[in-house]
PLY file of the C-alpha trace (Angstrom):
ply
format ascii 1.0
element vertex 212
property float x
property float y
property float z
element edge 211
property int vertex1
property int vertex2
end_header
108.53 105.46 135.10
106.90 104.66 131.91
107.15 104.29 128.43
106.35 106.57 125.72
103.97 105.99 123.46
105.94 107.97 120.59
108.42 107.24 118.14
110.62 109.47 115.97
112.16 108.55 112.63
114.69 111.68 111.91
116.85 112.22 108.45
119.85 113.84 108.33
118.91 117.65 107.52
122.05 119.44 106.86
125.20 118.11 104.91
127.60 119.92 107.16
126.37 119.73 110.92
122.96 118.90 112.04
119.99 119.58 113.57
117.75 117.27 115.40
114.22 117.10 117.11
115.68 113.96 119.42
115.94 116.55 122.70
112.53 117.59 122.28
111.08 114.17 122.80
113.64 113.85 125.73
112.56 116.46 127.73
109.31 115.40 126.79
109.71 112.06 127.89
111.50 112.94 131.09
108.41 115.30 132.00
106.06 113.15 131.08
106.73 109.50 131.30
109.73 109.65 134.20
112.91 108.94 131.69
114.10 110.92 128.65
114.50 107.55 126.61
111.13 105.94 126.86
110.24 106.61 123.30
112.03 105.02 120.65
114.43 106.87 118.00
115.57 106.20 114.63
117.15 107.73 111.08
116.68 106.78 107.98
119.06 107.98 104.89
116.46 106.79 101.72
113.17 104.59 101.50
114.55 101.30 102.41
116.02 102.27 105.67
113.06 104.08 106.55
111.03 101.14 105.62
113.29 98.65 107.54
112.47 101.09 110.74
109.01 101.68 110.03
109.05 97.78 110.27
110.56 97.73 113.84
108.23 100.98 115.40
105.13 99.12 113.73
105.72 95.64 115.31
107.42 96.73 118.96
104.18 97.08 120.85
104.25 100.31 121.98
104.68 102.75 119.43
101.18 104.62 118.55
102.18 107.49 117.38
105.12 108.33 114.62
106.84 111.90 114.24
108.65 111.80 111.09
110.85 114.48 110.87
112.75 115.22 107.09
112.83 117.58 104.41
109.33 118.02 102.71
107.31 119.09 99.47
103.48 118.01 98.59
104.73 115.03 96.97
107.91 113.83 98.66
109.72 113.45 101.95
113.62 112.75 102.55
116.89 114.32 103.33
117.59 115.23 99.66
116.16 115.11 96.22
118.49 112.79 95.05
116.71 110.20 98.23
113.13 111.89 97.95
110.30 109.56 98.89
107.17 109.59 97.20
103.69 109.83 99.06
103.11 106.82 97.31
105.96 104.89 98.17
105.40 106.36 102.08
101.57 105.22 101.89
103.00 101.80 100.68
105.15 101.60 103.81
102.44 101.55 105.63
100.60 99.35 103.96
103.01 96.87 104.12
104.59 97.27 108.14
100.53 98.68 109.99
98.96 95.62 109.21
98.18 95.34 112.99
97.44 98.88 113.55
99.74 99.35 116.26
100.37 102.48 114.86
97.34 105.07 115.16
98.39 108.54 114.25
101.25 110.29 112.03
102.67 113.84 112.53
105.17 114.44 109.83
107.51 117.24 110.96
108.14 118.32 107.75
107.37 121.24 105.46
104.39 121.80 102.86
103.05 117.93 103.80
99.98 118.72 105.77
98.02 119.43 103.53
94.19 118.02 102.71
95.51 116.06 99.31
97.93 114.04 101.19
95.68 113.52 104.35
93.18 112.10 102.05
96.04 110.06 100.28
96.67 108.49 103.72
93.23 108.32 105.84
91.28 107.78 103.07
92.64 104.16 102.21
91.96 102.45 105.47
95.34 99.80 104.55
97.10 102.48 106.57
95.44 101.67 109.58
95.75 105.13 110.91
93.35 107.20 112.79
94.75 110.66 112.74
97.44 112.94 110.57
98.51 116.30 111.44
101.51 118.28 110.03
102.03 121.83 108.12
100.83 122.81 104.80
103.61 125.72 104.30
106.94 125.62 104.79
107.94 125.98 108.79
111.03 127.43 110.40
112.70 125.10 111.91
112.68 126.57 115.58
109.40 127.52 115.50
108.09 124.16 114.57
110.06 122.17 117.02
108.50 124.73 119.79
105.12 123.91 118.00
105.81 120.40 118.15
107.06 120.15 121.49
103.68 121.55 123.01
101.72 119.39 120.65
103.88 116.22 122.34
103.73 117.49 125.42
99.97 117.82 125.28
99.38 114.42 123.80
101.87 113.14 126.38
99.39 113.97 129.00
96.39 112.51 127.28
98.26 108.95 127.15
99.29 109.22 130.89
95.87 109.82 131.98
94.07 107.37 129.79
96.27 104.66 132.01
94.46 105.36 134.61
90.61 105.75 132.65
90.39 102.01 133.58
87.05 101.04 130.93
86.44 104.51 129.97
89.21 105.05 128.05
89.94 107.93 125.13
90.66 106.86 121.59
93.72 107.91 119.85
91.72 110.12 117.38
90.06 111.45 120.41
93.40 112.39 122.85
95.04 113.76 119.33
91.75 116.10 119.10
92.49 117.45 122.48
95.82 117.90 122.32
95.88 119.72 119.30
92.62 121.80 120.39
95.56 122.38 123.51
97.59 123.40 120.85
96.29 125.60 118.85
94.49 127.30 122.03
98.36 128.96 123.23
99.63 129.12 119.31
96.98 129.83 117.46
99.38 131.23 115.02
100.19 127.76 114.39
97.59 127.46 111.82
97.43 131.18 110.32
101.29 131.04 110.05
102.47 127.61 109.06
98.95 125.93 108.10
99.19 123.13 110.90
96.39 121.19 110.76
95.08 117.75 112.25
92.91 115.45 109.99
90.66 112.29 110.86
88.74 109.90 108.25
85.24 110.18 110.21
82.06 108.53 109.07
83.25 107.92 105.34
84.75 111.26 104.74
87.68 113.20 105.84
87.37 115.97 108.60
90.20 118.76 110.01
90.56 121.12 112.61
90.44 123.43 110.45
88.82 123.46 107.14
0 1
1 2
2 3
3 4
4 5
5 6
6 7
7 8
8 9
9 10
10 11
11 12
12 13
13 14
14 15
15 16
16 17
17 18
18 19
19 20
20 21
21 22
22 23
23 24
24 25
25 26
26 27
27 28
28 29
29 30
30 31
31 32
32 33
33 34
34 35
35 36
36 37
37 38
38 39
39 40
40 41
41 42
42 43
43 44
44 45
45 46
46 47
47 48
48 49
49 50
50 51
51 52
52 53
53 54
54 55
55 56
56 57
57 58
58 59
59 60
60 61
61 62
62 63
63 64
64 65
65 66
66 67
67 68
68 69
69 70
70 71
71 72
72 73
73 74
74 75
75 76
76 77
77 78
78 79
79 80
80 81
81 82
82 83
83 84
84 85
85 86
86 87
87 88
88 89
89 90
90 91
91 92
92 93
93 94
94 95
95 96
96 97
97 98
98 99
99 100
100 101
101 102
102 103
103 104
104 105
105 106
106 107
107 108
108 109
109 110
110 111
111 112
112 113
113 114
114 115
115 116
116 117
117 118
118 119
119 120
120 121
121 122
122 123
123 124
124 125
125 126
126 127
127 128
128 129
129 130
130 131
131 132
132 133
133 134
134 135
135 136
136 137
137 138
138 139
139 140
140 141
141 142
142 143
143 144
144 145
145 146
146 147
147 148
148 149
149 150
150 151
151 152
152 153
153 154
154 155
155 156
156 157
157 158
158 159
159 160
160 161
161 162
162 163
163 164
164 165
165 166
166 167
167 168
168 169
169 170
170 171
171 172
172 173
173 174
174 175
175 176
176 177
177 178
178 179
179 180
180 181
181 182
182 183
183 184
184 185
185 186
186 187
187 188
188 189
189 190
190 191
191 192
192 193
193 194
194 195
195 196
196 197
197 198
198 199
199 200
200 201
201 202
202 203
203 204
204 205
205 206
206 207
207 208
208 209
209 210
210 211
């Protein structure tokens, strides 16, 4: 056994019963890394719970990657408007808790977010110490995401094992995320024509995507 290299901060997404992306990332993790709980789970309500946890995934030294899963516009994340997030206030949350760049890449696993304005919001100011973002530029249903998401995980998953044993040769995390998603899109390619899913990387001093 393992652990996982992943981390998932979840909102609440219904006010009466609930969904949540949590067995994904079990059976994931059981595949993968030998134990449905080696990655680490969380919720947050508004921004200062997700901050306080942001603060605990970006200081436990092992989560790279963060799948934040909520509600979603181009501007805002959260469970409801009334506790909507701003990009800004999300950038500034990273500012503040990545100073170490323990934390490489974000996938947010929410609706109309991944999009090229906020993936230059976030690569293109290097204080958020992250390599790669990927999410969906339209709005996604929810079962079809999580089955989009899942193969994404499970691809990446399978990058981190065998860069363990890639002794001095190892992949960077903007390099496994490449190939996972190129896994990705290779069995859905849907994913992009349907629900926009893209993958972006700041490159060189300028921003590049999967797709364009």
């Amino acid at each position: 056994m393992s652990d996982s290299p992943f981390a998932v901060i979840e909102s609440r997404w219904w006010d009466s019963g609930n969904h949540s992306v949590r067995p994904i990332f079990e059976a994931v993790s059981a595949i993968h890394f030998g134990n449905p709980s080696a990655f680490f789970y969380d919720m947050f309500s508004e921004k200062t719970s997700l901050g306080a946890t942001l603060q605990l995934r970006a200081s436990d030294k092992r989560t790279e990657v963060l799948y934040l899963a909520s509600h979603g516009d181009e501007n805002h994340i959260g469970p409801s408007a009334q506790s909507a997030i701003s990009r800004t206030e999300l950038r500034n949350c990273f500012y503040k808790c990545n100073r170490e760049a323990q934390i490489r890449g974000l996938f947010l696993g929410t609706c109309l977010t991944g999009n090229i304005a906020v993936a230059r919001f976030f690569l293109e100011s290097r204080k958020t110490n992250l390599d790669w973002l990927a999410g969906y530029r339209k709005a996604v249903d929810w079962v079809d995401g999580s089955a989009i998401d899942m193969i994404f995980f499970s691809k990446l998953a399978e990058q981190y094992r065998k860069n363990r044993g890639r002794g001095a040769r190892k992949h960077s995390a903007r390099s496994m995320a490449h190939k996972a998603a190129s896994e990705l899109l290779s069995i859905v390619p849907g994913a992009f024509s349907t629900y926009g899913f893209n993958i972006y990387f700041h490159e060189n001093n300028k921003l590049t995507s999967m797709f364009t």
